[in-house]
C-alpha positions in Angstrom: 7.0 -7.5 -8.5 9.5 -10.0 -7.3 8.6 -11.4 -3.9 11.6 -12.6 -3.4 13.0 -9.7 -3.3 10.2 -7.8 -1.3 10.4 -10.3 1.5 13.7 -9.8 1.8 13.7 -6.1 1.8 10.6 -6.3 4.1 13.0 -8.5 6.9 15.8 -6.3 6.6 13.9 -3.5 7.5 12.3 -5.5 10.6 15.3 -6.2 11.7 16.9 -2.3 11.3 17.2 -0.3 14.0 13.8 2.9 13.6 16.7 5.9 13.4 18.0 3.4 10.2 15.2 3.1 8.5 15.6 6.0 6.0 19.2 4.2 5.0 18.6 0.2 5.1 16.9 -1.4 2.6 15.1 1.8 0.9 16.6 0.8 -2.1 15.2 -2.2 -3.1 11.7 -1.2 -2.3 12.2 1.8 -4.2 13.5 0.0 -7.4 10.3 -2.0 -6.9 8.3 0.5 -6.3 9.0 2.2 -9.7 6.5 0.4 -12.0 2.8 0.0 -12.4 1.7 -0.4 -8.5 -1.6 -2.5 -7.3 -3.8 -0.4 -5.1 -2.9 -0.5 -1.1 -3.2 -4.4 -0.1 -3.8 -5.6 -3.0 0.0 -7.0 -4.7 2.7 -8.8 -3.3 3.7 -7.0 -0.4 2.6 -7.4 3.1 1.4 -4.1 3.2 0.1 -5.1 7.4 3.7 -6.2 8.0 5.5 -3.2 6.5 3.5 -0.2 8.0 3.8 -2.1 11.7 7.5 -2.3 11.0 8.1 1.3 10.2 8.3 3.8 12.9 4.7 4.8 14.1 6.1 8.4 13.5 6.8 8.5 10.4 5.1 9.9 7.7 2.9 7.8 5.0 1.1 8.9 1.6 -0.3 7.0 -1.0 1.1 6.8 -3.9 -0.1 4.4 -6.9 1.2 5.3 -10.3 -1.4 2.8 -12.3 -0.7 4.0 -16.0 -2.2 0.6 -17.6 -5.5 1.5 -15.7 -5.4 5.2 -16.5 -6.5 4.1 -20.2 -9.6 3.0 -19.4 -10.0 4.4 -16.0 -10.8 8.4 -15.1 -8.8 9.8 -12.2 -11.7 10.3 -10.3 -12.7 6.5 -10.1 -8.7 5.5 -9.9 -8.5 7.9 -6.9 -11.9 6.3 -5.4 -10.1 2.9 -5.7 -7.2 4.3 -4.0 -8.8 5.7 -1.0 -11.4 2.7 -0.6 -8.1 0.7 -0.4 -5.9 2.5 2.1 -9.0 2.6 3.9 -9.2 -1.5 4.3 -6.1 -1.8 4.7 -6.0 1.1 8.2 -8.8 -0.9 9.1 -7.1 -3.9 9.1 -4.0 -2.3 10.7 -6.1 -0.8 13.4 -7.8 -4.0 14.1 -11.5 -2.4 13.2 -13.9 -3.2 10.7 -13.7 -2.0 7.4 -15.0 1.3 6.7 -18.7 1.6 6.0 -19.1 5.1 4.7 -21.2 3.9 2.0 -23.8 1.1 1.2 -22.1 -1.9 0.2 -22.9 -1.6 -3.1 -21.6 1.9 -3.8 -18.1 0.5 -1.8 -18.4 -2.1 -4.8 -19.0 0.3 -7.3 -16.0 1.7 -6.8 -13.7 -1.0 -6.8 -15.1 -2.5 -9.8 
């Protein structure tokens, strides 16, 4: 992913008005977006920055599109990974702890 490119998207869309938002800068991200994704807080983009950017009404889903991964990794694990993620990364957004659904080593199991 070009950073670059993703910071600059990312300040546009700081600086755009919330009824804008669907317009301004979707493009780029988009374009980025396209490829093989890292899991929620894991690439390039602040991810933090982003979602406290957006309107707080707007809605969110997770998307990751990880076909280099899918080789060697079942859906079931690959959707683990995803949801243990997003889940760090709310935490982090809401200012909590991370989620401790599971023993530690079961959280590393499935990131692993």
């Amino acid at each position: 992913m070009n950073r670059t490119i993703s910071l600059a998207a990312l300040t546009v869309l700081e600086l755009t008005p919330p009824e804008m938002v669907k317009c301004a800068a979707m493009d780029a991200i988009i374009a980025e977006a396209r490829g093989e994704r890292s899991f929620p807080g894991e690439g390039d983009v602040d991810l933090i920055r982003l979602l406290r950017a957006l309107p707080s009404d707007l809605p969110l889903s997770v998307e990751v599109p990880t076909l280099t991964l899918a080789r060697t990794v079942d859906a079931t694990k690959r959707a683990r990974r995803a949801l243990a993620a997003t889940k760090r990364v709310l935490a982090k957004l809401d200012g909590t702890s991370p989620p401790a659904d599971q023993p530690a080593g079961a959280r590393n199991a499935l990131l692993g």
